[in-house]
C-alpha positions, 0 to 999 in steps of 0.5 A: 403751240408751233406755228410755221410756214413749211420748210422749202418744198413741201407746198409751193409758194403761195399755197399757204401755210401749216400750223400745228396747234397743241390745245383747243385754245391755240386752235381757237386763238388760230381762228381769232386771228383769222375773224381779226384779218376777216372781210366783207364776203369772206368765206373759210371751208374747214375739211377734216374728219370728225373731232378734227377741231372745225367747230373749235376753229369757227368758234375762234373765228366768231370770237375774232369778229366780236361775237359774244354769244356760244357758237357751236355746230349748226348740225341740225339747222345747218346754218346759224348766223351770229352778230358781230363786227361783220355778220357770220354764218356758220354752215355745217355740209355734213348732211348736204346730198345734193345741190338743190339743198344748197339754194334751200340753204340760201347759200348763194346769197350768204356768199354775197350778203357781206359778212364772213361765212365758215363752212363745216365739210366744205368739200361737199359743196366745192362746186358751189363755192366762189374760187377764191376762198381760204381752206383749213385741212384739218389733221389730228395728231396726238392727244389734242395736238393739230396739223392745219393747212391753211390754202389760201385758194386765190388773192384776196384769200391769200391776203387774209392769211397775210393778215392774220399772220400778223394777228397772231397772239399769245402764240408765237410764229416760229419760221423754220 
């Protein structure tokens, strides 16, 4: 696994940093390492197309917050929560039409209810999110290669990515 932040010029300071992962595993230990920095009121939108790795990532970021049971794609109900250091909730927007399914959802009061929520197709609720939160851009490569950018939207987002840079493990960061 490759991790990186991007050479000069292509992201501007602070927008963060692009990793490409060459396995499911390196996705997921990305994601442990991001649930590891994680804080209350927490929130990562995971965009990317189908079997890009956003449940792989989330599943990593519930394993770094602790949590020991199966996490898989909240698909048919659209939110799961699971218990670990921190409460986390994992939404999958991949059915949201409208924004009357997002208060349906409780979503609102996920943002706030002070643990870490991971949103699947987090495009299609941008309006409703809070500005300052961390999107992965998924991209798939060859095989199960994966280019992730990490944008950290704002500060509190850019200091969890600070801080799970310095997770990282077993993967080695390699500055280019």
């Amino acid at each position: 696994m490759v991790w990186f932040y991007p050479p000069r010029g292509i992201l501007p300071a602070g927008r963060g940093m692009v990793v490409e992962t060459d396995s499911a595993a390196c996705t997921r230990a990305l994601g442990e390492a991001l649930g590891r920095s994680a804080e209350p009121n927490t929130v990562i939108g995971l965009r990317g197309p189908l079997g890009a790795g956003k449940s792989t990532l989330a599943q990593g970021i519930a394993r770094g917050l602790g949590v020991t049971e199966p996490v898989s794609s909240p698909t048919f109900n659209l939110v799961q929560e699971y218990a670990g250091r921190l409460p986390f909730w994992h939404v999958d927007a991949y059915r949201i039409r409208s924004l009357d399914e997002i208060i349906d959802l409780s979503l609102p009061e996920l943002l706030q209810g002070g643990g870490v929520v991971v949103i699947e197709w987090s495009e299609r609720l941008a309006r409703a999110l809070p500005a300052d939160r961390l999107e992965a851009h998924l991209t798939v490569l060859e095989g199960d290669r994966r280019r992730i950018w990490l944008e950290p939207l704002g500060p509190r987002s850019r200091d969890l990515l600070e801080r799970a840079r310095h997770e990282l493990r077993p993967c080695s960061l390699v500055d280019r």
